[in-house]
VMD Tcl script that draws the C-alpha trace (Angstrom):
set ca {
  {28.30 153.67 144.76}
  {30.90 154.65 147.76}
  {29.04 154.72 151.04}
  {30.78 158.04 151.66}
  {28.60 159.82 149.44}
  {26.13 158.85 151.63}
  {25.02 160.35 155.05}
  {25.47 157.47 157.62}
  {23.80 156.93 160.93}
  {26.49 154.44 162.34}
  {28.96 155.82 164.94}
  {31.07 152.84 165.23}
  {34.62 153.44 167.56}
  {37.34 151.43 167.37}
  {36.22 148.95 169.79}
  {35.75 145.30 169.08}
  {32.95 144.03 166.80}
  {30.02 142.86 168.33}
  {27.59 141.37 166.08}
  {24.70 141.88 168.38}
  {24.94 145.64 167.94}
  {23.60 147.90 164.52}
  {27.08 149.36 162.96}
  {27.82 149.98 158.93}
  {26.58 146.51 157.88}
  {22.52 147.70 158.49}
  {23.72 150.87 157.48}
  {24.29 149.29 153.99}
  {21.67 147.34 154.18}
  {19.27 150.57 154.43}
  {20.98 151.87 151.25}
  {19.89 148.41 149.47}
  {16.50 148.61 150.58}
  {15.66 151.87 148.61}
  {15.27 149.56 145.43}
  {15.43 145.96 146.55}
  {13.20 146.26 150.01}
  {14.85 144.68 153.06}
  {12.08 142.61 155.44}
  {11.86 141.84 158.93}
  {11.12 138.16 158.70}
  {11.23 137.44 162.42}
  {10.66 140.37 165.66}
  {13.95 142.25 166.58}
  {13.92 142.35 170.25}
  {16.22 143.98 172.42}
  {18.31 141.37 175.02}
  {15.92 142.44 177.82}
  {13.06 141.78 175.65}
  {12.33 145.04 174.45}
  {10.18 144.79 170.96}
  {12.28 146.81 168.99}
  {10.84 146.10 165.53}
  {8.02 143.84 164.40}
  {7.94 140.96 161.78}
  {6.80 142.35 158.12}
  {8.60 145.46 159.04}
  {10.88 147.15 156.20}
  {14.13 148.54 156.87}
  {14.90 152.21 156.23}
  {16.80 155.19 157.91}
  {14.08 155.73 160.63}
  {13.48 152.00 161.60}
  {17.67 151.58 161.93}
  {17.61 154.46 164.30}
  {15.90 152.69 166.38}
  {18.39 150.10 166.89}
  {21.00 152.23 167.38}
  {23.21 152.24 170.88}
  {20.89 148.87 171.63}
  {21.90 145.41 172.05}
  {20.14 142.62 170.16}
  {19.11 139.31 171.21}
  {20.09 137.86 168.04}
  {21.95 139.35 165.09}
  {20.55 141.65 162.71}
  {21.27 139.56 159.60}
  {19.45 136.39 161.22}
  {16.23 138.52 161.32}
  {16.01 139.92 157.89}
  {15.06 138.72 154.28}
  {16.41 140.82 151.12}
  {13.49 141.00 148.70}
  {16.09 139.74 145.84}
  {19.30 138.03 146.56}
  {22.35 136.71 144.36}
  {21.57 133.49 143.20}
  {23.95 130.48 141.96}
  {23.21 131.58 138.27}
  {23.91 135.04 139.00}
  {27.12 134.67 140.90}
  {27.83 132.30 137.26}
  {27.03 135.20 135.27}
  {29.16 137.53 137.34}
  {32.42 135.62 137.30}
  {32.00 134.83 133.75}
  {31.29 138.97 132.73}
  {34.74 139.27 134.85}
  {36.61 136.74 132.61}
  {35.50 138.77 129.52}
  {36.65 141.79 130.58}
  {39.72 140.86 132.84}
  {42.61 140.38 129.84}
  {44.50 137.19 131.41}
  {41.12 135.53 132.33}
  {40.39 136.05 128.84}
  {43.51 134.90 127.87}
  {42.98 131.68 129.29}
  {39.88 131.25 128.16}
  {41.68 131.46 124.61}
  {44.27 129.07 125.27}
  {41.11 126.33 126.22}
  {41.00 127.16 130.16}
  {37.99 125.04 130.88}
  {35.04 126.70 132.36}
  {32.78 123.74 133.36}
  {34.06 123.29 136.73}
  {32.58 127.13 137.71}
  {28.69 125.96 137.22}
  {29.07 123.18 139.82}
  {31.16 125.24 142.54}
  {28.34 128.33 142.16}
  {25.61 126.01 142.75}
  {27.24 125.54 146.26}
  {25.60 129.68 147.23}
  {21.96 128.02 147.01}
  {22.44 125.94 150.45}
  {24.32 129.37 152.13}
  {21.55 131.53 152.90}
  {23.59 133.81 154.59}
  {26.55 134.54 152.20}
  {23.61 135.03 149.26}
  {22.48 138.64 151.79}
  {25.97 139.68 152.70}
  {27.14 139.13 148.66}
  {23.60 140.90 147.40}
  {24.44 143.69 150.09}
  {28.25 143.50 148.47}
  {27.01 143.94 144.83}
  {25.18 146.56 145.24}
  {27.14 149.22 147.88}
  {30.35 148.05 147.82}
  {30.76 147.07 144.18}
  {34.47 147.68 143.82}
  {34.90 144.91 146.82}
  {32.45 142.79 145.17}
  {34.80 142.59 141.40}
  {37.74 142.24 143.61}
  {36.47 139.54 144.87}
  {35.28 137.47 141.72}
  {38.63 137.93 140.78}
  {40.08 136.47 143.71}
  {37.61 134.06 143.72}
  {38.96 132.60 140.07}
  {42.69 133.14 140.79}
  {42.34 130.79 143.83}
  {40.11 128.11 142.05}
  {42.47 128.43 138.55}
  {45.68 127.75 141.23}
  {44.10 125.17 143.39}
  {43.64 123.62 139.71}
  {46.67 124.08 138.79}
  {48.28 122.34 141.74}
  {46.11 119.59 140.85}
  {44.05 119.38 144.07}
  {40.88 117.29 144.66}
  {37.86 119.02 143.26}
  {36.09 119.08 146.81}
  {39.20 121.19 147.96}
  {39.15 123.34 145.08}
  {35.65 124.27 145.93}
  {36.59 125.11 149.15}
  {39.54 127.14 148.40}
  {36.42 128.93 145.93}
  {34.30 129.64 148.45}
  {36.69 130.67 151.25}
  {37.77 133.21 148.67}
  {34.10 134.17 147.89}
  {33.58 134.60 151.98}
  {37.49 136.31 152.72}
  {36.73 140.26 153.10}
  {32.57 139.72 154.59}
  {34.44 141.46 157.66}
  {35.03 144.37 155.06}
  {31.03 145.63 155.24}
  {31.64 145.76 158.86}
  {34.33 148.25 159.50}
  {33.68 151.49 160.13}
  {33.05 153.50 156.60}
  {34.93 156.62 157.66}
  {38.41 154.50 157.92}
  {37.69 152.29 155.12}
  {37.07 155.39 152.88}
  {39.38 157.72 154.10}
  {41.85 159.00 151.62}
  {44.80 160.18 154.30}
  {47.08 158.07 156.04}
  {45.76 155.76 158.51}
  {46.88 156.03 162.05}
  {48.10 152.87 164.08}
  {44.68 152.10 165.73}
  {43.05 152.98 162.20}
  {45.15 149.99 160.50}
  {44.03 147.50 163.42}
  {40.46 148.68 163.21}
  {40.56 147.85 159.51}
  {42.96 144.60 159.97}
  {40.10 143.38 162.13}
  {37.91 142.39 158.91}
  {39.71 139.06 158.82}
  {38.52 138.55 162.36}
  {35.07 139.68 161.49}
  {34.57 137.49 158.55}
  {35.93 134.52 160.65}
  {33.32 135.61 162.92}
  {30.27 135.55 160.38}
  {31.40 131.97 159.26}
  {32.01 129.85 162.28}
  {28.62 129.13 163.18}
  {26.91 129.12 159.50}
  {25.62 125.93 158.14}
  {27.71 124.46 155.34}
  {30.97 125.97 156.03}
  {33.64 123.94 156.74}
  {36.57 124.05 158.69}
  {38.66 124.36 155.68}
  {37.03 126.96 154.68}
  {37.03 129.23 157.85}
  {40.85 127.85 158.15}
  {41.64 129.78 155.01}
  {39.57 132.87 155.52}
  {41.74 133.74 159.00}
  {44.70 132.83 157.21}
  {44.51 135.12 154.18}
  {46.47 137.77 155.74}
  {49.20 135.81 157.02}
  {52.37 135.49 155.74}
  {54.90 132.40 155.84}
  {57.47 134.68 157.33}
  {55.95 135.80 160.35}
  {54.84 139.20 159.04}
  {51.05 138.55 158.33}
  {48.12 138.96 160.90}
  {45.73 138.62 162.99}
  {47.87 135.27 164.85}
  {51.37 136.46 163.09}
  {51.75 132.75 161.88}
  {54.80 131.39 160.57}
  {54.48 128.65 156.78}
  {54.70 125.48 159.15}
  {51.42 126.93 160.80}
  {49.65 127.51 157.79}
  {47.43 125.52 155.79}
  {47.45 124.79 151.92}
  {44.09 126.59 151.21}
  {44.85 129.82 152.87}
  {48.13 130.97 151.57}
  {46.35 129.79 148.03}
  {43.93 132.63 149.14}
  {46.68 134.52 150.10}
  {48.76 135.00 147.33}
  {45.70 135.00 144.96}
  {43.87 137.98 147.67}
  {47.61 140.07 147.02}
  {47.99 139.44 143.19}
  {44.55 141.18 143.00}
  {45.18 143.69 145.29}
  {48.40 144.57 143.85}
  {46.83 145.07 140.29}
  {43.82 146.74 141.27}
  {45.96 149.31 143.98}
  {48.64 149.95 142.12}
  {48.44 148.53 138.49}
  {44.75 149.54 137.10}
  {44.74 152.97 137.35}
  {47.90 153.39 135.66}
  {47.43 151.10 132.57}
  {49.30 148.45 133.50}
  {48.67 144.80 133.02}
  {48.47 141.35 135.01}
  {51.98 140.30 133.66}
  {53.40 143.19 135.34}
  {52.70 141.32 138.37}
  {55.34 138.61 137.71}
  {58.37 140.85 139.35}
  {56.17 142.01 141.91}
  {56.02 138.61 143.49}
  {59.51 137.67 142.83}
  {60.17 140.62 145.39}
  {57.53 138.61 147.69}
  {58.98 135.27 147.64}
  {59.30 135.14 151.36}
  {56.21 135.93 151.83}
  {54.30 133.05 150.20}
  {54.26 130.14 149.62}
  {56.95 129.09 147.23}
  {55.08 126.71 145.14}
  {51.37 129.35 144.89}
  {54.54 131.66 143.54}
  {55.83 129.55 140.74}
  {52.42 128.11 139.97}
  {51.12 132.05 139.38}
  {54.48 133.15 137.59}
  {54.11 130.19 134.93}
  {50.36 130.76 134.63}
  {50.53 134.38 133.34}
  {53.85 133.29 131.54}
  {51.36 130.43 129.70}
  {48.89 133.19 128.64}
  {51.55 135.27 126.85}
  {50.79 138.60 127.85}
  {52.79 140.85 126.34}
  {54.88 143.45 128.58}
  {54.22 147.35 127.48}
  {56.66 149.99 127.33}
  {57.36 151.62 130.23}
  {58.23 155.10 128.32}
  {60.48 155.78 124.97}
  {61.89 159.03 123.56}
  {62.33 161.75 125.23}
  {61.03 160.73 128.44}
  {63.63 157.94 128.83}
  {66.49 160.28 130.62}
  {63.63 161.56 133.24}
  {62.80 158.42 134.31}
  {66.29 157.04 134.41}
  {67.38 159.87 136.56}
  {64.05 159.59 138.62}
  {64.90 156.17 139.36}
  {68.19 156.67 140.12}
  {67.04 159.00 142.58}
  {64.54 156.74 144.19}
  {67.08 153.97 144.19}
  {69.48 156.48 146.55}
  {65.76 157.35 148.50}
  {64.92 153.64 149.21}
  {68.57 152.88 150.19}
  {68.47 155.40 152.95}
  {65.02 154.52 154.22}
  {65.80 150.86 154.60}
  {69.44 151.63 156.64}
  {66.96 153.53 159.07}
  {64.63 150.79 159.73}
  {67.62 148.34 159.98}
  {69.88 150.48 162.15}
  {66.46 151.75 164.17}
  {65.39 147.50 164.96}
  {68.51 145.95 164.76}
  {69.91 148.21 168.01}
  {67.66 146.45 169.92}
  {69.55 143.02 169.98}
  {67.89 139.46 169.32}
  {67.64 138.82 172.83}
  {64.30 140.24 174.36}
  {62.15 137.30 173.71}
  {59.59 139.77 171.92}
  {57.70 137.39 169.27}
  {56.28 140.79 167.59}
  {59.54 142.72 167.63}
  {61.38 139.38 166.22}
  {58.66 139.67 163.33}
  {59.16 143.23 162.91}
  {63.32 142.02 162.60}
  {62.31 139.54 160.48}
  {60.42 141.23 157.67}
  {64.39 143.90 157.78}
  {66.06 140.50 157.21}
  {63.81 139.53 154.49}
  {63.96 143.14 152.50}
  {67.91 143.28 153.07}
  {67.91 139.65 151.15}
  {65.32 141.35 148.28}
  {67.98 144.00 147.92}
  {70.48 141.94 147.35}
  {68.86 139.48 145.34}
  {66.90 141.65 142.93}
  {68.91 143.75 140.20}
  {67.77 147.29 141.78}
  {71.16 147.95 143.14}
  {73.26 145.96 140.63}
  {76.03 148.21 138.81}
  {75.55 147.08 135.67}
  {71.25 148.24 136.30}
  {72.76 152.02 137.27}
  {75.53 151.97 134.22}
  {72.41 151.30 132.00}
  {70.08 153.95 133.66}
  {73.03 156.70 133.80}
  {73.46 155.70 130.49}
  {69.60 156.41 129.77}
  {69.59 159.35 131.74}
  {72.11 160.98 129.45}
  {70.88 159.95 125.81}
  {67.05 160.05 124.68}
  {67.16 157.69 122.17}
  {67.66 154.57 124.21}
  {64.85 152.69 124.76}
  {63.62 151.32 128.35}
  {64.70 147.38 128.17}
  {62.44 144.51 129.44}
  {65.06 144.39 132.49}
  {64.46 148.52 133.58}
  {61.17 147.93 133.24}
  {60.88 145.05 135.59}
  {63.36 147.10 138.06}
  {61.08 149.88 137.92}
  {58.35 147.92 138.92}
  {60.30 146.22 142.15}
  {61.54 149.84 143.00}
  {57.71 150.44 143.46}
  {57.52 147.21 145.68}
  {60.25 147.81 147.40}
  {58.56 151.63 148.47}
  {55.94 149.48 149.48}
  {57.87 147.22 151.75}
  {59.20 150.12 153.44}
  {56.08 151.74 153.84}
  {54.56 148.49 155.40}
  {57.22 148.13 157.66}
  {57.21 151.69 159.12}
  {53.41 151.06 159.86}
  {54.07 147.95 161.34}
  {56.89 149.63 163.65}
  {54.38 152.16 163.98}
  {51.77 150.12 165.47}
  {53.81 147.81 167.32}
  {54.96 151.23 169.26}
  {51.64 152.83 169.86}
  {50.20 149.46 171.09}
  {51.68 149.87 174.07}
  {52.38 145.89 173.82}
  {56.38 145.71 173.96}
  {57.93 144.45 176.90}
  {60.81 146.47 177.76}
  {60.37 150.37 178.27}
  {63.70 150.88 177.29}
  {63.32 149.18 173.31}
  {60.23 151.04 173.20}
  {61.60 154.49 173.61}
  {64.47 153.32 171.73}
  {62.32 152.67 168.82}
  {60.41 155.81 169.53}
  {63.16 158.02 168.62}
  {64.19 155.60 165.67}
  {60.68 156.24 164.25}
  {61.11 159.64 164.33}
  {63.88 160.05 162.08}
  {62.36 157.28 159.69}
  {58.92 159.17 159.52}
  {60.43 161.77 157.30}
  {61.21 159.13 154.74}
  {57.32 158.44 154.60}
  {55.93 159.79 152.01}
  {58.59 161.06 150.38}
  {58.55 158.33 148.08}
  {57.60 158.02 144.41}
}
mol new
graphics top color blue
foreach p $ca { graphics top sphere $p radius 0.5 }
foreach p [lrange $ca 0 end-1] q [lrange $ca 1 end] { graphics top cylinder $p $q radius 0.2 }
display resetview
């Protein structure tokens, strides 16, 4: 169930996380304890000593009012006890109901993808305490987070596999995946929910989960440095581009851009993919478009794994739809074209010279879309003889190659998008260090924002 059907008490700004005040986590956590009771196991106090709630108390809507707008002497989730939490041999069950219902797990099952090595990393959530609340509190009010991350969860133990990794790393790659988006119950529902665009301190409120979730971690018993390690890191991107640190692939460790790419496959299939029908080996051009991005190697290693399973790809459309979506994508092709000559003209005017590291990011991610363009077949004349062709005559059919094109013309919309946000937040951050570039890029922005949007 959404937590914005739900009437919440939290009133959580923008500011930083602090986990010794009450925000949407205990808001959740009153929402669990309707059916599955939530105890105070030790007194709440206040940091001047106030008594704020006694021991054997239960959690509901009036007793988390009363924490409100105070300040805790010791986090919330260090005083509670969930009447029934996730255990090892559920968390088994779970990622094994996902693998019979997820096609390429499924697939891979099929072609003998042994499942023995799941049983021992699982029975790793019996000595963390602390992850078996936050994943109970997961399950049950944020359920959609909580499949997205069993599937990460097996992507980045069936790649650290494949790459033929110690078993003790595997299971930490496993678990950092398991622990990646804890940050995610923490941010404030109202921007996590919200259907309209986000503005620029919207996106950093909600890029702050990565912080958060390092934050639950580093002090817990049994998690290691690896494991934290990767968590930060699944957001960042070997070219610069990623966050919270904006780390570049000789910064990076192994386990987190395993995360990484396994944390964007998902993402990619259950944004953009799901809804629409589409399947996992639609993903394959999708991440030749991102080879920058990630780690070459976690690339290949996921291309040839859904290549092994033999997925079939589905037709796109046939008949008489073939000449509107020809001509739509023609269209689009002349869209994207324009957008990205904005964004390069709009950050390339600034010179190389200003010793910015985010504004050489922000130049880096134009370089890295201008060689996509030219490596990929969207722009290719033979590609737009082919879809004219289509565009004209409803008995072609769409060919394996249109099909893949159509599907990097969607990722290259999304490129664009992402780096208009990121030029958006990089201006309204107030962080650049000349005036001058700054207005400059001000009145770039403006002419780019009408491209926003505008896309298919």
């Amino acid at each position: 169930m959404s937590p914005n059907q739900h009437s919440f008490v939290s009133n959580d700004t923008l500011s930083v996380w602090n986990p010794l005040q009450v925000g949407a986590y205990a808001d959740y956590l009153v929402l669990l304890s309707a059916h599955n009771p939530v105890i105070v196991v030790d007194d709440i106090l206040a940091q001047d000593g106030e008594l704020l709630l006694a021991q054997a108390s239960l959690l509901n809507q009036k007793s988390i009012a009363s924490l409100k707008n105070k300040t805790l002497a010791r986090p919330l989730v260090d005083s509670i006890r969930i009447e029934k939490t996730i255990t090892a041999a559920d968390l088994l069950q779970h990622l094994l109901d996902t693998i019979r219902s997820t096609e390429y797990f499924q697939s891979m099952v099929e072609r003998k993808q042994p499942l023995t090595s799941l049983e021992p990393v699982c029975e790793v959530l019996s000595q963390l305490p602390l992850v078996q609340q936050f994943l109970t509190v997961m399950a049950a009010q944020m359920n959609d987070l909580y499949q997205r991350t069993l599937c990460v969860s097996l992507w980045s133990l069936y790649i650290a596999q494949e790459m033929r990794l110690p078993a003790q790393d595997c299971g930490e790659i496993f678990w950092a995946a398991i622990t990646h988006d804890l940050g995610m119950m923490h941010v404030n529902p109202q921007i996590l929910y919200k259907t309209g665009d986000l503005s620029a301190s919207e996106w950093r409120h909600l890029q702050s989960h990565v912080e958060i979730s390092g934050k639950l971690l580093a002090d817990m018993p049994g998690i290691s440095p690896t494991i934290l390690t990767a968590v930060l890191e699944h957001h960042e991107r070997c070219d610069a581009t990623g966050y919270p640190s904006a780390k570049v692939e000789s910064e990076l460790s192994i386990p987190g851009q395993i995360l990484a790419v396994a944390d964007a496959i998902v993402g990619i299939y259950f944004n953009r993919f799901k809804a629409q029908g589409r399947r996992w080996r639609e993903v394959i051009p999708v991440l030749e478009m991102n080879r920058a991005a990630y780690l070459y190697r976690s690339c290949d290693i996921v291309t040839a794994m859904i290549l092994r399973s033999e997925l079939p790809l589905p037709n796109v459309v046939s008949g008489s739809g073939v000449p509107e979506f020809a001509e739509r994508m023609l269209q689009e092709n002349l869209h994207l074209q324009n957008w990205f000559t904005q964004l390069r003209e709009c950050l390339t005017s600034v010179g190389y010279t200003h010793g910015d590291r985010k504004l050489h990011a922000l130049q880096n991610v134009v370089l890295h879309i201008a060689t996509t363009f030219k490596g990929s077949f969207l722009f290719k004349e033979d590609l737009r003889e082919s879809l004219e062709s289509m565009a004209g005559d409803e008995a072609n059919a769409i060919s394996k190659v249109v099909a893949d094109a159509s599907l990097m013309q969607q990722e290259m919309a999304f490129h664009l998008h992402r780096l208009s946000r990121m030029m958006q937040m990089y201006i309204s951050s107030g962080e650049g260090k000349d005036p001058k570039i700054n207005k400059r890029l001000q009145g770039g922005f403006t002419k780019i924002s009408g491209y926003i949007g505008r896309s298919n």
